[in-house]
C-alpha positions as CSV (number, residue, x, y, z in Angstrom):
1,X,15.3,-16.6,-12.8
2,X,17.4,-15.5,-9.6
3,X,16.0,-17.3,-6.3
4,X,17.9,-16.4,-2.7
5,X,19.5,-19.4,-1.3
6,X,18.1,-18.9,2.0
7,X,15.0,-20.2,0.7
8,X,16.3,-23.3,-0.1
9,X,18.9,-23.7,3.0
10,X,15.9,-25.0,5.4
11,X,14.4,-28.5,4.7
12,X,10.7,-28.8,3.5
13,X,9.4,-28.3,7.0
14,X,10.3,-24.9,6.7
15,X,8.9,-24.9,3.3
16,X,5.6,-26.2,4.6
17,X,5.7,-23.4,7.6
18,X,5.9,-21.0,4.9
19,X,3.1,-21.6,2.6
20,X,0.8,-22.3,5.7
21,X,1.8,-18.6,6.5
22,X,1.0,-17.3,3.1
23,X,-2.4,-19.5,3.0
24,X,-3.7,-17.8,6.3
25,X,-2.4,-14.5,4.9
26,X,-5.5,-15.0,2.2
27,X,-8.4,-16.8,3.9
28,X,-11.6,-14.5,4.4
29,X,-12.3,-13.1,7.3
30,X,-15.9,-13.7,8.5
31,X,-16.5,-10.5,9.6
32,X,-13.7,-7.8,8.0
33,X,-14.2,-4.4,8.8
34,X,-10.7,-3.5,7.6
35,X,-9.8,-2.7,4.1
36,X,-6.1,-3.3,4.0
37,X,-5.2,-2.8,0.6
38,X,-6.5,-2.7,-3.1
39,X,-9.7,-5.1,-3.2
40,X,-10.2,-5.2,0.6
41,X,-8.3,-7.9,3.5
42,X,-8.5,-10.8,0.8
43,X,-7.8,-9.1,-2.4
44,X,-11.3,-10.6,-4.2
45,X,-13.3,-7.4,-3.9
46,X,-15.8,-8.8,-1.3
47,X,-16.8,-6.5,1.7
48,X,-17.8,-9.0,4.8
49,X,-19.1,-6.8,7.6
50,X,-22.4,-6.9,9.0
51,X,-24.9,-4.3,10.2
52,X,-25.0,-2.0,7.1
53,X,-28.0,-0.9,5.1
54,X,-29.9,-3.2,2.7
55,X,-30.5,-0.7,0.3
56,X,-29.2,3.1,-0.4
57,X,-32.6,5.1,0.8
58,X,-34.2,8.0,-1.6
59,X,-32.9,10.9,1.2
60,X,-29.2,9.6,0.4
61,X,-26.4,8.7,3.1
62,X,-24.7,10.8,5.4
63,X,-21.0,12.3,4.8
64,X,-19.5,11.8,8.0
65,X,-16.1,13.8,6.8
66,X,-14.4,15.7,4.2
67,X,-10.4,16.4,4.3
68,X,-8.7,18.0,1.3
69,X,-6.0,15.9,-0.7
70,X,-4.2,16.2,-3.9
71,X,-4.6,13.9,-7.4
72,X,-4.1,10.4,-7.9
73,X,-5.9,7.7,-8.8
74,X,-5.0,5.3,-6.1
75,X,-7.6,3.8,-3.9
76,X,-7.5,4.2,0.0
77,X,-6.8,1.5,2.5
78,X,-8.1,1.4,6.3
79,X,-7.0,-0.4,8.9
80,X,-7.2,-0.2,13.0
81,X,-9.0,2.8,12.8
82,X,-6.4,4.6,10.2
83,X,-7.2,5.8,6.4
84,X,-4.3,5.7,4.4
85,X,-4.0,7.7,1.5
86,X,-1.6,8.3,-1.6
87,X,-1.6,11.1,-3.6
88,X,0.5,13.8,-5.8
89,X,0.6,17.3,-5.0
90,X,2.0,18.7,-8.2
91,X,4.2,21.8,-8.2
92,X,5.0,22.3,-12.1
93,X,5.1,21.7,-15.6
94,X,1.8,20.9,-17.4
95,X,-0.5,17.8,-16.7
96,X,-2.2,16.4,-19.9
97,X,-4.1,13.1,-21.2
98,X,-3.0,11.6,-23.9
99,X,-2.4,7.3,-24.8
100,X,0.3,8.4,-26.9
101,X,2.8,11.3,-25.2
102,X,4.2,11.5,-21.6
103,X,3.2,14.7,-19.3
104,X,6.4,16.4,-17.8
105,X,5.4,17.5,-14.3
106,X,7.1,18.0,-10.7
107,X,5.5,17.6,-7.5
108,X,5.5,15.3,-4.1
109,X,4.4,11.8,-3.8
110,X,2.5,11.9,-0.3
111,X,1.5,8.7,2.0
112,X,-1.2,10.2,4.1
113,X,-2.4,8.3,7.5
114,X,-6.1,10.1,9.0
115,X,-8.0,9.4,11.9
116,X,-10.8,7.1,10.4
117,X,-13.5,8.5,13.1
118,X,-12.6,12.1,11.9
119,X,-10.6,12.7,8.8
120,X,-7.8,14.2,10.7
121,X,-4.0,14.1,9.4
122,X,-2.4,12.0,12.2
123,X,1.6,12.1,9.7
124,X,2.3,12.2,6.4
125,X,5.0,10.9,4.2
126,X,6.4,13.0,0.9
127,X,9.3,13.0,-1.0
128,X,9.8,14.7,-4.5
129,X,8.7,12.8,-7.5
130,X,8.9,14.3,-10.9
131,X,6.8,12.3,-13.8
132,X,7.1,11.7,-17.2
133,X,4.0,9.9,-17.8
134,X,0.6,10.1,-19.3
135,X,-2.4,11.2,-17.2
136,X,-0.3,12.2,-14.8
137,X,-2.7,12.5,-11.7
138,X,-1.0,11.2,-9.6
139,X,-0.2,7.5,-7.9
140,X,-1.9,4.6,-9.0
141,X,-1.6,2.4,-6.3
142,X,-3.4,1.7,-3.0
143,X,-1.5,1.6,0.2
144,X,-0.8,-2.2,1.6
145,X,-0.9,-2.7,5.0
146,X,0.5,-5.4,6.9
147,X,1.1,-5.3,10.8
148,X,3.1,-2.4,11.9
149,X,4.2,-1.3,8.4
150,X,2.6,0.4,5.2
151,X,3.7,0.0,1.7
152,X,3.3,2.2,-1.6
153,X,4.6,2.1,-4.9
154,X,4.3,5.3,-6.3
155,X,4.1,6.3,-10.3
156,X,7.4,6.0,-11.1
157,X,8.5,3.1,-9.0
158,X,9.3,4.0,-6.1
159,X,8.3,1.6,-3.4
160,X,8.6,2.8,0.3
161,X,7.9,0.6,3.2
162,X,7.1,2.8,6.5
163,X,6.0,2.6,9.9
164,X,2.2,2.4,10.5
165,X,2.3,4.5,13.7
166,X,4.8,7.1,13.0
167,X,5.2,7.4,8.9
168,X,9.0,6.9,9.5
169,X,10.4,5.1,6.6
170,X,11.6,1.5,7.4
171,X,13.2,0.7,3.5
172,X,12.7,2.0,0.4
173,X,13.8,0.8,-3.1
174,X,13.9,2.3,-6.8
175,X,12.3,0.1,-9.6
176,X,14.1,2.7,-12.1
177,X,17.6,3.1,-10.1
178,X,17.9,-0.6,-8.9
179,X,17.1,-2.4,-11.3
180,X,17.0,-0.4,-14.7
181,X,13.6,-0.8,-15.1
182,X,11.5,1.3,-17.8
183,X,8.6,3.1,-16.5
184,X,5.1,2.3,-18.7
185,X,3.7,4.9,-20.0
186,X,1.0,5.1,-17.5
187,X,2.9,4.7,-15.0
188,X,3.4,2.3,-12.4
189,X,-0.4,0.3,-11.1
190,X,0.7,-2.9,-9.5
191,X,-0.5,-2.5,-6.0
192,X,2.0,-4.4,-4.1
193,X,0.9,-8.1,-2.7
194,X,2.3,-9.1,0.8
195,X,2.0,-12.8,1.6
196,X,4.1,-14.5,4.2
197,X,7.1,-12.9,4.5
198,X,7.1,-11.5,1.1
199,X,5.7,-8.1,-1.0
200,X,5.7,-9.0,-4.7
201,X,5.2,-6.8,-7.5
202,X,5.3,-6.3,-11.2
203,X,8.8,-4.6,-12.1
204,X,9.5,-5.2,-15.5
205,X,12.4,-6.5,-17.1
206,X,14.9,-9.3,-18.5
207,X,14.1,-11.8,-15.8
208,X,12.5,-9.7,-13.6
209,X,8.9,-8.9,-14.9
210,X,7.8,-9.6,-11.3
211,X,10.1,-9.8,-7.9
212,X,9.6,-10.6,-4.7
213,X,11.0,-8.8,-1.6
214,X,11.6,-9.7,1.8
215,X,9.1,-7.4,3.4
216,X,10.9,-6.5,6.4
217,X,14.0,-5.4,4.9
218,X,13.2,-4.8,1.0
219,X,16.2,-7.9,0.2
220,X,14.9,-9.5,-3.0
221,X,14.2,-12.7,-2.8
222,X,13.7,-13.6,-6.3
223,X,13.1,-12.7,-9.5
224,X,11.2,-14.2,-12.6
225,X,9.5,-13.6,-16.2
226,X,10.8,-11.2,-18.8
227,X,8.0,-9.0,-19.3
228,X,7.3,-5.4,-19.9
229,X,5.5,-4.6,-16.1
230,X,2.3,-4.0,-17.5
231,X,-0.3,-2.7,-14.6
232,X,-1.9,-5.3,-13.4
233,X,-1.4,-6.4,-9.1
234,X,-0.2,-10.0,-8.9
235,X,-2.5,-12.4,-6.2
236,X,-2.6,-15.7,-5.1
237,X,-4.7,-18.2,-5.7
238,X,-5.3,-22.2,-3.8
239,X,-6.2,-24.4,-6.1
240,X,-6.2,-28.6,-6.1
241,X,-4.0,-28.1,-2.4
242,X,-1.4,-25.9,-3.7
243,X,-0.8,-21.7,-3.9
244,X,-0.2,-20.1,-7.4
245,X,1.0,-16.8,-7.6
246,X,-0.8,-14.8,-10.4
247,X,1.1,-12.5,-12.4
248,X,-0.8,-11.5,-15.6
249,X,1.4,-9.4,-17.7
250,X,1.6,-7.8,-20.8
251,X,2.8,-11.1,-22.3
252,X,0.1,-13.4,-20.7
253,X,-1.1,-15.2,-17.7
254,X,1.6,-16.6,-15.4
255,X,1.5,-19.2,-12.3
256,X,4.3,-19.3,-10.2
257,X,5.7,-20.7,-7.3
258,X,5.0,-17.8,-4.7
259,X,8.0,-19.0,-2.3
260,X,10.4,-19.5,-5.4
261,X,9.2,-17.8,-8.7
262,X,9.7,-21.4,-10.1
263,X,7.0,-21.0,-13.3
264,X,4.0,-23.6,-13.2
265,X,2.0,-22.4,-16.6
266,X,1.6,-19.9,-19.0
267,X,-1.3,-18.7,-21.3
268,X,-0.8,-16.2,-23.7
269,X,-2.9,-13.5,-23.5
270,X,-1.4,-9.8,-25.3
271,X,-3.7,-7.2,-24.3
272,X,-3.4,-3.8,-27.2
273,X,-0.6,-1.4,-25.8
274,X,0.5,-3.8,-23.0
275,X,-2.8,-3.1,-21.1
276,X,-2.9,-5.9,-18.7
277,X,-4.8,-4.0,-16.1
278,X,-8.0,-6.5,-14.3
279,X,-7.1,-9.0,-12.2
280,X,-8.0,-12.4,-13.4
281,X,-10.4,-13.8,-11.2
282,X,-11.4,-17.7,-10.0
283,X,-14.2,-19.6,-9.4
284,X,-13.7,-23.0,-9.1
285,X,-11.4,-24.3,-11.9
286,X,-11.7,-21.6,-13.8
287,X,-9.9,-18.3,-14.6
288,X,-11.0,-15.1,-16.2
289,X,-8.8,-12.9,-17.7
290,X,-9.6,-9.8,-19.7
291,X,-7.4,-6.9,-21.2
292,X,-9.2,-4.2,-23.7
293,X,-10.5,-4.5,-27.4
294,X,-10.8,-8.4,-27.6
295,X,-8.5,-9.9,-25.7
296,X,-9.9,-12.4,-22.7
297,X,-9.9,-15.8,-22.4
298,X,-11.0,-18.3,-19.7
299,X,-8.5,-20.7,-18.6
300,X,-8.8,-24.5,-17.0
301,X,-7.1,-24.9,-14.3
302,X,-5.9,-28.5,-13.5
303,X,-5.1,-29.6,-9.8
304,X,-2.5,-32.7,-10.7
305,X,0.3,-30.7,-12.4
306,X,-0.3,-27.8,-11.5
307,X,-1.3,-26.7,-15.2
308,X,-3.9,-24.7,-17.1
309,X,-5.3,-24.8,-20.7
310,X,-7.6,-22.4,-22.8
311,X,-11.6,-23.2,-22.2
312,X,-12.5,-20.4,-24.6
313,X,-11.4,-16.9,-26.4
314,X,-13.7,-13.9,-26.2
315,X,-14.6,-12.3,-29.6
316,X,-17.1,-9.6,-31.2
317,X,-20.0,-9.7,-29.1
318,X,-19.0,-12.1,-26.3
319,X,-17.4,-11.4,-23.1
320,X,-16.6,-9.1,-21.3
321,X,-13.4,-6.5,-22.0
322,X,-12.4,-5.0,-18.8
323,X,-9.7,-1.9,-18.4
324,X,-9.1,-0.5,-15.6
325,X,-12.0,-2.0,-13.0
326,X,-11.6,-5.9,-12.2
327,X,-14.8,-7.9,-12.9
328,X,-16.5,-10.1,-10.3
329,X,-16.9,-14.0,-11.2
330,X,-19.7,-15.0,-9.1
331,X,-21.7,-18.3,-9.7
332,X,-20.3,-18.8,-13.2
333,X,-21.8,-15.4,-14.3
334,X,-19.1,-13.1,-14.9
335,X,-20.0,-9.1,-14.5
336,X,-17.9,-5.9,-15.8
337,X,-18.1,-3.0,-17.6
338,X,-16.7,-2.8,-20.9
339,X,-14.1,-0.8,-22.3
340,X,-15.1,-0.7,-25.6
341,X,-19.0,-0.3,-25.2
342,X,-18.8,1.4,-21.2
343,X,-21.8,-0.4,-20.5
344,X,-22.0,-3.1,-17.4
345,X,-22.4,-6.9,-19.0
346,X,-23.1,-9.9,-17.7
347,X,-21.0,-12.9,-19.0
348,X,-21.8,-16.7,-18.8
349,X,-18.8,-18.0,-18.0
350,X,-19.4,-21.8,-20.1
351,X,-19.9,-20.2,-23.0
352,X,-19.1,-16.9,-22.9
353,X,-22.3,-15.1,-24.6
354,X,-23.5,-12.0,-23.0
355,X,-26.4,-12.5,-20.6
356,X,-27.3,-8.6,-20.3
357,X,-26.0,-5.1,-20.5
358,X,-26.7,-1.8,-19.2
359,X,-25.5,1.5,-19.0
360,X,-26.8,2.2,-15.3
361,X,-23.9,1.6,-13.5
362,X,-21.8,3.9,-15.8
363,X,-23.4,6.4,-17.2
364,X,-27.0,5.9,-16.5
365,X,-27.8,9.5,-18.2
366,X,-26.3,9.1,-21.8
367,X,-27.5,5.2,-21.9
368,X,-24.6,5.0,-25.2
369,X,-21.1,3.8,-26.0
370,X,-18.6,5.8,-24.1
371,X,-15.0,4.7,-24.5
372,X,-14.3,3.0,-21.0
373,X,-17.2,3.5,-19.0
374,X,-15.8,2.5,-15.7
375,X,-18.0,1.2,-12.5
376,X,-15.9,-0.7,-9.5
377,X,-17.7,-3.5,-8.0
378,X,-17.7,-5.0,-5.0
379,X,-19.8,-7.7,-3.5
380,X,-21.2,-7.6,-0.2
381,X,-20.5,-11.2,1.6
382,X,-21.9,-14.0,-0.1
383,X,-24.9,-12.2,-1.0
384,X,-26.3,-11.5,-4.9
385,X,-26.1,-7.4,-4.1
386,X,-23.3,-5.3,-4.9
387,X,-22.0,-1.8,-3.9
388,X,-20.9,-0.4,-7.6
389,X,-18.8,3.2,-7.7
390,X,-19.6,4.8,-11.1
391,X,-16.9,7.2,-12.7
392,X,-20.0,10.0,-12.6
393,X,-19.2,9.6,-8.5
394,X,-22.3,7.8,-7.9
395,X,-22.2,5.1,-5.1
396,X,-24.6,2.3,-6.1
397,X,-26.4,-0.4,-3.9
398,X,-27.9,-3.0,-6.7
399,X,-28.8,-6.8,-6.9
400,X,-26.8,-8.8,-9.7
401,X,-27.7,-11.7,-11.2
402,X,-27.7,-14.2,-13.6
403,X,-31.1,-12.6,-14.9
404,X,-30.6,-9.0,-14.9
405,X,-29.7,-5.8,-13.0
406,X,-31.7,-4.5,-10.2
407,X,-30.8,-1.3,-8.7
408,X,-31.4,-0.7,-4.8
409,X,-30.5,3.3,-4.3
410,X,-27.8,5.3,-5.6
411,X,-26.3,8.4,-3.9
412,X,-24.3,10.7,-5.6
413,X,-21.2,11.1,-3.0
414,X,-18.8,12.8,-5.0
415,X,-17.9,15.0,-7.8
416,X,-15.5,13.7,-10.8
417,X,-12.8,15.8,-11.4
418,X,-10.6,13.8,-13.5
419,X,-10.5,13.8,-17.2
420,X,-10.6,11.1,-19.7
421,X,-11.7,11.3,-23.4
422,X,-13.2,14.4,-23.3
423,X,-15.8,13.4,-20.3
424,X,-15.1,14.2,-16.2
425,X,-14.5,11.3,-14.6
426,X,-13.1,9.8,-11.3
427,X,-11.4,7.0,-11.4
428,X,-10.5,5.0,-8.0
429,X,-11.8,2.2,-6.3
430,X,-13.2,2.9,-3.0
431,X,-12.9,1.3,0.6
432,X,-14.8,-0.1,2.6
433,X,-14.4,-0.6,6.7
434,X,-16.4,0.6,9.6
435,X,-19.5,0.1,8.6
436,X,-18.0,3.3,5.9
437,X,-17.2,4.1,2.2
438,X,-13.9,5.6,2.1
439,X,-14.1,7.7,-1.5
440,X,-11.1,10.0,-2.7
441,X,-11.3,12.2,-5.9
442,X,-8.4,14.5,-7.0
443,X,-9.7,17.3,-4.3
444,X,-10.8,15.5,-1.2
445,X,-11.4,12.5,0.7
446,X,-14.8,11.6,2.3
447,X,-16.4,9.0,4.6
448,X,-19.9,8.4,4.0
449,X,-21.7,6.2,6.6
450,X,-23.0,2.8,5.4
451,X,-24.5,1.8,9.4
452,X,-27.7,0.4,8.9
453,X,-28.2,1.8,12.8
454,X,-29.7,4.9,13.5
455,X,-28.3,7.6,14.7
């Protein structure tokens, strides 16, 4: 493990400083209306503004604008009145799905910035970006912002920091060129976490699985794990008085120091093709974590050492086996959809038996097994209702409980143009700011109004 000596030249006042500045980076804000990066302003997937609708009414919800844009699958981000999207406009070569071959294709990584009141194209960012990976959309990340500055990390690694105003490109670095790293074959999904003074993301590598940067000029600050990069975003969690930064790869669950990369626990965990994709998620002392087939297990977390140990394994017919949308842990009920049945379940998180399943937050049509039937939840405040965006493009108001699934409107607010075993799907996580759902697909990106005022 590398760590930069400039972290260590200060005495532990500094030190202190420091993790203060990371811990305010993370606290929730009472009343967001920004959506700064992947999983809103505090990366747990709650959406904290007030004054929007109770429940999605029969006559649907108003599209407030529609601007064209190219493939990806990475989420948009809004902040200060700015939508920022990331997408591929491909020029050549042929774009297939497969789990087992890499697409060869040419085209142009863009960073898009619009006008959040209107849709319009205020600059946009591009640079050439050939792939050679599978479903080769386009990026996978969503935007970070932070301040004055914007940062992406784009299929094949490269990760560009640039000015929010102006799209002018402040640093850049190549995960491939500086530092050897091997692309997965799905590409690079590790939307980058900025804390502090520091963006961190997965890299992969002999002591480098994950690295922190200094965010304001791209110097790395450390580096730690040797791990394949997996896809999965690193986040930070307090628990017992101290910050832990997450980093579940393909390898397992690591806590780390998030000022040094200093290793506090590990868990093993070795998700089927290196598919560490949801973010484990906390409540209390516990941790879910979940990669496909039958790989998940909740972990104790214990305040003195810091330390964790194993509370209980998911097999057949318990849990929850979540790809590539992040489950909610709410309560001690955990809720996801499934990769291997596509349905949504509920999850007690004691035991781990299944509380409930259903299929109408998927694929409420077909009601059967559909090989990762993908819905991405997000809970509004601290309430028991949930907005849900189903791969069919359906946006979903429901109420989710311990006992059951309660829908509250759905309006179907986009079309699914992507393409995954054999079905049409769309696959990206939506944001939500302004009182507005921010939804891309591979053609366009639309704002549909979520103001519980009348017009």
């Amino acid at each position: 493990m590398f760590a930069h000596p400039h972290l260590f030249k200060s005495n532990a006042v500094v030190v202190a400083i420091s993790l203060v500045a990371i811990s305010i980076g993370l606290q929730p804000i009472a009343h967001a209306d920004d959506w700064s990066g992947w999983m809103g302003d505090s990366r747990d997937g709650v959406y904290r503004e007030e004054g929007i609708i109770d429940q999605i009414p029969d006559a649907g919800l108003t599209v407030l604008w529609r601007t064209p844009i190219a493939g990806g699958y990475a989420g948009p981000s809004v902040v200060d009145n700015r939508v920022f999207v990331f997408d591929y406009e491909k020029q050549s070569g042929e774009a297939f799905n497969s789990p087992n071959e890499r697409a060869s294709v040419t085209g142009k990584e863009r960073l898009t910035a619009l006008d959040a009141a209107t849709g319009q194209v205020i600059w946009q960012h591009e640079y050439e970006c050939a792939y050679s990976i599978s479903y080769p959309a386009g990026p996978r990340c969503t935007p970070t912002v932070d301040g004055d500055r914007v940062y992406s990390l784009g299929s094949e690694g490269d990760l560009h920091c640039v000015d929010v105003k102006t799209g002018e490109v402040v640093w850049s670095k190549s995960l491939k060129k500086d530092f050897g790293a091997t692309v997965a074959i799905w590409g690079y999904a590790s939307h980058p976490l900025v804390a502090g003074d520091l963006l961190y993301t997965m890299v992969g590598g002999e002591g480098q699985g994950i690295v922190a940067f200094d965010k304001l000029t791209g110097e790395v600050r450390w580096k730690a794990l040797s791990t394949p990069p997996g896809y999965c975003a690193p986040t930070i969690i307090e628990f017992g008085g101290r910050l832990q930064l997450i980093a579940f790869n393909p390898t397992g669950v690591d806590a780390l120091d998030p000022l040094t990369g200093e290793s506090f626990w590990h868990v093993d965990l070795s998700p089927m093709f290196e598919m560490s994709i949801a973010r484990p998620m906390l409540e209390g002392d516990m941790l879910y974590a979940s990669g496909i087939r039958n790989e998940a297990v909740m972990i104790k977390l214990d305040a003195q050492s810091p330390g964790a140990s194993e509370l209980w394994r998911g097999e057949r017919d318990t849990a929850v086996y979540c790809s590539n949308s992040t489950p909610m842990f709410v309560d001690g009920v955990i809720y996801g959809t499934d990769c291997n049945t596509g349905n949504m379940i509920a999850v007690d998180a004691k035991t781990s038996d299944r509380l409930w399943t259903s299929f109408l937050p998927t694929r409420p049509d077909e009601k059967r097994f559909v090989k990762h039937g993908t819905a991405f939840i997000t809970r509004i405040g601290d309430t028991d209702r949930y907005l849900l965006f189903s791969e069919i493009g359906d946006l979903i108001m429901a109420r989710l409980t311990r006992s059951g699934y309660e829908e509250l409107g759905r309006y179907h607010a986009i079309e699914p143009t992507g393409e995954a075993f054999g079905r049409d799907v769309v696959w990206t996580h939506p944001a939500y700011a302004n009182r507005t759902a921010y939804i891309r697909n591979d053609r366009e990106i639309i704002a549909v109004s979520l103001s519980a005022a009348k017009d």
